[in-house]
N, C-alpha and C positions, 0 to 999 in steps of 0.2 A: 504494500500500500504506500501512495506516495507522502510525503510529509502532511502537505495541506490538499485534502479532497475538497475541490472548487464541485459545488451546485451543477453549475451547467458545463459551457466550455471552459478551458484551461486559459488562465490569462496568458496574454501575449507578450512579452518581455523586449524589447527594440532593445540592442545591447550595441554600442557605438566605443571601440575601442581603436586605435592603429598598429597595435601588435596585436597579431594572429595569434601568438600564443594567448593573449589574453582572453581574445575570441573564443578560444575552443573551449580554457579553462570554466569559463564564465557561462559558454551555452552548454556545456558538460552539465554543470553547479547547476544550471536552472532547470535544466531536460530533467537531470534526477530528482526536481523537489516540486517538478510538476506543473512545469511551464512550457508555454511553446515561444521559440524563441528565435527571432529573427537579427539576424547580424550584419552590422554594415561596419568598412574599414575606413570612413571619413564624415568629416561631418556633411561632405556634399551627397554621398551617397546614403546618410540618417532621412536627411530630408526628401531625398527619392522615395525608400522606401517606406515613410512616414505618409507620402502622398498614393499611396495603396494600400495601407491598412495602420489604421492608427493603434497602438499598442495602450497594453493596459498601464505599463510602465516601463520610463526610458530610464537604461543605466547608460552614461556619458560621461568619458574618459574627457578629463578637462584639456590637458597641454596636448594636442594634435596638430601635425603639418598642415598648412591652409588654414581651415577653418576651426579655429577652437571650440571647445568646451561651450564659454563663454559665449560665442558666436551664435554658435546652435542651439542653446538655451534662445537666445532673444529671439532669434527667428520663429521657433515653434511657440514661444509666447505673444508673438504677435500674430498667427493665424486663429481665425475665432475655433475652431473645430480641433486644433491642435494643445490651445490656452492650458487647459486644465489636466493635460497628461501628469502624473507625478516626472517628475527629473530627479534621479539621484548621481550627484556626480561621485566619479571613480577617479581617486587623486594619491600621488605617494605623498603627499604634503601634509604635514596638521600646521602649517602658516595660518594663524588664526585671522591673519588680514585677508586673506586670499577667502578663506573662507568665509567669511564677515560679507564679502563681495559677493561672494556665490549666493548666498540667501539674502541681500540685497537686489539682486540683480533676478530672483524667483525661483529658484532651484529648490527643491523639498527634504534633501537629503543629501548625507553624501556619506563615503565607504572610502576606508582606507586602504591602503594597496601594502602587504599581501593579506588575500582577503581570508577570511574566517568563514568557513563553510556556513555554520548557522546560525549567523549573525549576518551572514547576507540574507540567507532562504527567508531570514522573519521579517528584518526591512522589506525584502525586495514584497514579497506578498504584503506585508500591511500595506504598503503605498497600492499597490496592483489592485487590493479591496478597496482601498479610498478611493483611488481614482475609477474604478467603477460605478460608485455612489454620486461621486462627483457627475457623470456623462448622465446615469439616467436619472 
């Protein structure tokens, strides 16, 4: 049985990292606790496929090539249909400034890097239920 038995469909997990290991680590972590889980390697390609299926919740590696963390954050804060996805960013930092910005700026959460098997599974689903309650 998996950790959290979801009611209906299994939430959707949008998971935005630029290392591929982190990729796998991170859709491994979620496939096992009972999410389905879609991966993109840039924040250009978050916003792609955020425009075909909006997730229950986004994890978003902050320092990325091109487009940041940051970046990606404001753009799906400013689409109305996007606004109220949870955002947990994924950062090696505890810079308490850096992070002070990150929920300034609207982000819901954030996860330290390296990650803690069930201490992500409980974030990542509490936000995933919130942000479900939030859409309907």
């Amino acid at each position: 049985m998996r950790p959290w038995p979801w009611p209906d469909e299994p939430p959707l997990a949008l998971i935005v990292d630029d290392q591929d290991p982190n990729l796998r680590l991170l859709g491994r972590m979620l496939s096992d606790g009972g999410f389905d889980v879609m991966p993109a390697s840039s924040g250009e390609q978050a916003l792609l496929r955020l425009a075909a299926a909006v997730p229950d919740v986004i994890l978003l590696d902050v320092h990325m090539p091109g487009m940041s963390g940051f970046e990606v954050l404001k753009r799906v804060r400013a689409v109305a249909g996007w606004a109220n996805v949870p955002i947990i960013f994924l950062t090696a930092t505890h810079e308490r400034e850096m992070l002070r910005q990150a929920f300034e700026a609207g982000v819901d959460d954030y996860l330290t890097k390296p990650f803690v098997t069930e201490e992500l599974l409980a974030r990542v689903a509490t936000h995933a239920e919130l942000g479900r309650r939030r859409v309907k």
